[in-house]
N, C-alpha and C positions, 0 to 999 in steps of 0.2 A: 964893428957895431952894425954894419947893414944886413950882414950876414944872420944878427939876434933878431934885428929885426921882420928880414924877410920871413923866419919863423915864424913870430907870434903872427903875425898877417894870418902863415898857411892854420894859426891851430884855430884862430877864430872863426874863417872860413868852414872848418868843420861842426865846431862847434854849433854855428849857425845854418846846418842843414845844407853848405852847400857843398856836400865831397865830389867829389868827382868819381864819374860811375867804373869799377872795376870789370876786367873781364871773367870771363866764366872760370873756374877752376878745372882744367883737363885733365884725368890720368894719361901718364901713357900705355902705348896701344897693347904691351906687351904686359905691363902688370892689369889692364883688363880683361885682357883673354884667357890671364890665370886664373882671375878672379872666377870667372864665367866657369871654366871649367870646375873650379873648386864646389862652385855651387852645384852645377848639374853631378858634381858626383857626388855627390852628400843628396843629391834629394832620389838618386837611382839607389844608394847603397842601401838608404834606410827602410824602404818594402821588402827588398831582400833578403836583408840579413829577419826581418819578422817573419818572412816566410818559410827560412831557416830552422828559426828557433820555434815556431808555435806546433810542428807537427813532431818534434822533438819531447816537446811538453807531452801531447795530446799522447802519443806512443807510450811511453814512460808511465802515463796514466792509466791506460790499459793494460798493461802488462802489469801493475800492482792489481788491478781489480781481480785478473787473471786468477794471481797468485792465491789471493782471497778466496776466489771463488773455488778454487782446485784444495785448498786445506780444506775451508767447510765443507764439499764434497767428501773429502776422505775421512774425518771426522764422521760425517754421518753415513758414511759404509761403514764405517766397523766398530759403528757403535753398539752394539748390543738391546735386542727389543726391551724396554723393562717389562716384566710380569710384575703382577700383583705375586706376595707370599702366597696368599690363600687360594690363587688361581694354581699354582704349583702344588703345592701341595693335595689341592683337590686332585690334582691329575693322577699325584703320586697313592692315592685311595683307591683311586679305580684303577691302575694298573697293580694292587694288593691283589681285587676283587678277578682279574684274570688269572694270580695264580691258583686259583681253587679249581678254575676249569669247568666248574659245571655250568648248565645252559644258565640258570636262573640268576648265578653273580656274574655271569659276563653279558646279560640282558643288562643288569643294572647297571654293569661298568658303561655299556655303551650307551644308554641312558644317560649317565655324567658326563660321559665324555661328549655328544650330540651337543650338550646345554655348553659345555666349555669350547668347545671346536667356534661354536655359531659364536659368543660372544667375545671372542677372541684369538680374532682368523690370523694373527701372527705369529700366536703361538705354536711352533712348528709341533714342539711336542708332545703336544694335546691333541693336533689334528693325525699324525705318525701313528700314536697309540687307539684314536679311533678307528684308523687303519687298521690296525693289529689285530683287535679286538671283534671287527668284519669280518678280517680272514680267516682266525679261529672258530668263527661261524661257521663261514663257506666252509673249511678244511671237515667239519663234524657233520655238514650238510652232507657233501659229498660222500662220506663216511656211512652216513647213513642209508643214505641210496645202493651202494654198494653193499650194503648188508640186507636191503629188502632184496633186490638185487638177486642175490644167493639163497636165502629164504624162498623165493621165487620159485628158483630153479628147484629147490626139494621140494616144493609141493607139487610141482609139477612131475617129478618123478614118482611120486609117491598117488601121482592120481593116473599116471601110467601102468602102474604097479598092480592099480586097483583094476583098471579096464581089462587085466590079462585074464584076471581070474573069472571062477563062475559068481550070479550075481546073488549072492546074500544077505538079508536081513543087517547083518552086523556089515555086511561090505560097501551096502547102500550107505549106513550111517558114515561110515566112512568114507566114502566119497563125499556127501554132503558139507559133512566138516571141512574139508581138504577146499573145496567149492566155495566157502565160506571164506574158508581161509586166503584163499586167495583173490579174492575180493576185497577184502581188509587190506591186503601187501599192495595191492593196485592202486586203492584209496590213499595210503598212505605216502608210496612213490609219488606219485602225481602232485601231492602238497609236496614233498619235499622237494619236487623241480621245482614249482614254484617256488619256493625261498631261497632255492640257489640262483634260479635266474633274478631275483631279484637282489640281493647281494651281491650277486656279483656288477649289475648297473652301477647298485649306488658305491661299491666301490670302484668301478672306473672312473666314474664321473669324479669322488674325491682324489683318488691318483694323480688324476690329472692336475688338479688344485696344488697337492704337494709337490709335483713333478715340477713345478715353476719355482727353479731355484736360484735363488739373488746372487750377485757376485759375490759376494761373503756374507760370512753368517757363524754363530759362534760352532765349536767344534760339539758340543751338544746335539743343538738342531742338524746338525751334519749328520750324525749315527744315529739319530730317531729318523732320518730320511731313511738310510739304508737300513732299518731293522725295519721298517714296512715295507720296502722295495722288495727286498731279499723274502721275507717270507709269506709274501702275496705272487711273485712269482714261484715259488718251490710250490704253493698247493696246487697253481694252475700247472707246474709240470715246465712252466716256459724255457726256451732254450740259454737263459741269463740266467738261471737260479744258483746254479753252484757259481757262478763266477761273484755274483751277488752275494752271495753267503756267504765267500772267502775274505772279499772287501768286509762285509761285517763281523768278522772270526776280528780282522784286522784294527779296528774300532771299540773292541768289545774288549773288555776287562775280565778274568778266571773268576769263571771256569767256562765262560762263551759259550752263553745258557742258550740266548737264541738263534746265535749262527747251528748249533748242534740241532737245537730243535727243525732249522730250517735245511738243513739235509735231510733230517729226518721224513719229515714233510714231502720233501721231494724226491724221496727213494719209494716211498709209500703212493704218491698220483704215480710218479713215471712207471712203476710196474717194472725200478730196480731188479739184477738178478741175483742170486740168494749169496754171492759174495760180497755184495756193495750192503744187502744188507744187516749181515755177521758183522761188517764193519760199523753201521749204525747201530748196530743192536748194542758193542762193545761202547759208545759213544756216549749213547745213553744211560748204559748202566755207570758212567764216569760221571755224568751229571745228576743223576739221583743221589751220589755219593756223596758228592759236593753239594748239592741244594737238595735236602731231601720233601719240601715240601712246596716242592714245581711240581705239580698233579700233573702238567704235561706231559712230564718225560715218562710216566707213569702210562700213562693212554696211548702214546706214542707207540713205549716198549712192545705193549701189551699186541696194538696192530702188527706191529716186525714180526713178533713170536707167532701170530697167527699165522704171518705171510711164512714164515719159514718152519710151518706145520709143528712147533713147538707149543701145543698146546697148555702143557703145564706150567711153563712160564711164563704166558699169556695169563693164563689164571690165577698163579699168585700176585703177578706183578698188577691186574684188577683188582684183586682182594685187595691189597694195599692201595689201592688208591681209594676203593670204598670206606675202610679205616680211618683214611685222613679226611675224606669228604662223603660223608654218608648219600650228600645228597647229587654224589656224581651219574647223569641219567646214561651217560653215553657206556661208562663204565658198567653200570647194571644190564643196559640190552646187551653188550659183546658177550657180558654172562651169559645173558639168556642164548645168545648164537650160539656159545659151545654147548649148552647145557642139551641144546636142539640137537646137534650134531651127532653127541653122544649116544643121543636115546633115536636114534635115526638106526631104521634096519639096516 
């Protein structure tokens, strides 16, 4: 019984506020030192492992933009410029208009083509065929020159001719003529540098424009580069023109109207010798065969046969081109040159 009792005593005591004060609760020293460590390495791990993982993210991230950026890229290399139909087709009107060949529809052509070039500087070939269209200038410039050229030279003989003799009434007049006449050839040489040297500026200056060629581009724009390259070097004679003409043979679909035309061209500046061209003359007469109303090949022929003293073939092979194009001018003067020659003492 003393034993219940000394209990209830100690619960009342509590009960009443008066416990008796405890001591402190201690870890021991070895599960605190764990403790301590566990935390310093949780608070070192966790910066680390973020600084792990965040440039992991940031990497990963660029490398998709990367990706993005390198498709859209090539997406838009080779993508194809769009044309208007009606730009195209306009183009495909005025390259009609050069093959008639006379001066007045290839004025017009390069008329259309100036208007289409400037309004639509991507279209490769629009600016190619006003190329083309320049140098078939230049080519009949030069042509020309070298016909006054030779004209020249007979009147000059022919006023030699006259100085031998004694001076007569009838010989006076004829000198005067010849005098005349040679005035006129001097007058007319002199414009015709001028339009050579000016064609040939404002086609460099576009050359150059075309000569800047993108990493790709459809196989189109590709072969309207090289059929302006190729036969703007053959008129000038340059030392790339057959190699240029062969790349465009290469390009070119039968009967390789303008690679042919572009040897031709360049047997005719270079001052070819009469084997290279028997072999352009056979060339041409394969492309007339095949495309008979390319007045070119027609004008072309016509110069070979002169250079290779074939006058009569020169002559028909003009009359036909005057048949198809009445109003071919270049075609009527080489008349007029043989027709001089002939009636020349």
């Amino acid at each position: 019984m003393g034993a219940i009792h000394d209990g209830g005593a100690a619960d009342r005591g509590v009960a009443g506020g008066r416990a008796p004060l405890r001591a402190p609760l201690e870890l021991p020293e070895d599960l605190i030192s764990s403790t301590r460590m566990s935390m310093e390495g949780t608070r070192t791990f966790e910066p680390h492992t973020a600084s792990r993982v965040r440039p992991r993210v940031v990497l990963a991230s660029l490398v998709g933009l990367g990706l993005l950026a390198l498709l859209a890229y090539l997406a838009l290399k080779n993508r194809e410029v769009e044309i208007p139909a009606g730009v195209v087709e306009a183009t495909d009107r005025a390259s009609v208009l050069l093959r008639r060949d006379d001066a007045t529809s290839r004025g017009e052509a390069i008329k259309q083509l100036r208007d289409l070039a400037t309004a639509n500087v991507q279209y490769v070939e629009a600016q190619a065929e006003l190329a083309v269209a320049l140098t078939l200038s230049l080519s009949d410039a030069q042509a020309e020159a070298e016909r006054l050229r030779l004209q020249g030279d007979r009147i000059a003989r022919g006023l030699e001719a006259v100085s031998r003799i004694p001076v007569r009434s009838d010989q006076e007049n004829r000198r005067t003529s010849l005098q005349l006449e040679q005035q006129a050839v001097a007058s007319d040489t002199a414009s015709v540098r001028a339009t050579i040297d000016a064609l040939r500026k404002e086609l460099d200056a576009h050359l150059v424009r075309l000569g800047k060629v993108p990493e790709s581009e459809p196989a189109s724009a590709a072969a309207a580069r090289v059929k302006a390259r190729a036969l703007h070097a053959s008129v000038l004679a340059a030392p790339d023109a057959l190699g240029l003409a062969e790349r465009l043979r290469k390009v070119e679909t039968a009967p390789h109207a303008w690679s042919t035309l572009a040897r031709a061209e360049y047997a005719l500046s270079a001052g070819s010798p009469p084997d290279s061209l028997t072999t352009v003359a056979r060339d041409l007469e394969a492309l007339r065969e095949a495309d008979s109303t390319l007045l070119r090949a027609y004008l072309l022929g016509a110069r070979v046969a002169l250079r290779l003293k074939d006058t009569a073939t020169a002559r028909s092979l003009l009359d036909d081109a005057l048949a198809l194009n009445p109003n071919h001018q270049a075609a009527e003067r080489l008349i007029g040159q043989i027709d001089a020659r002939a009636a020349a003492p």
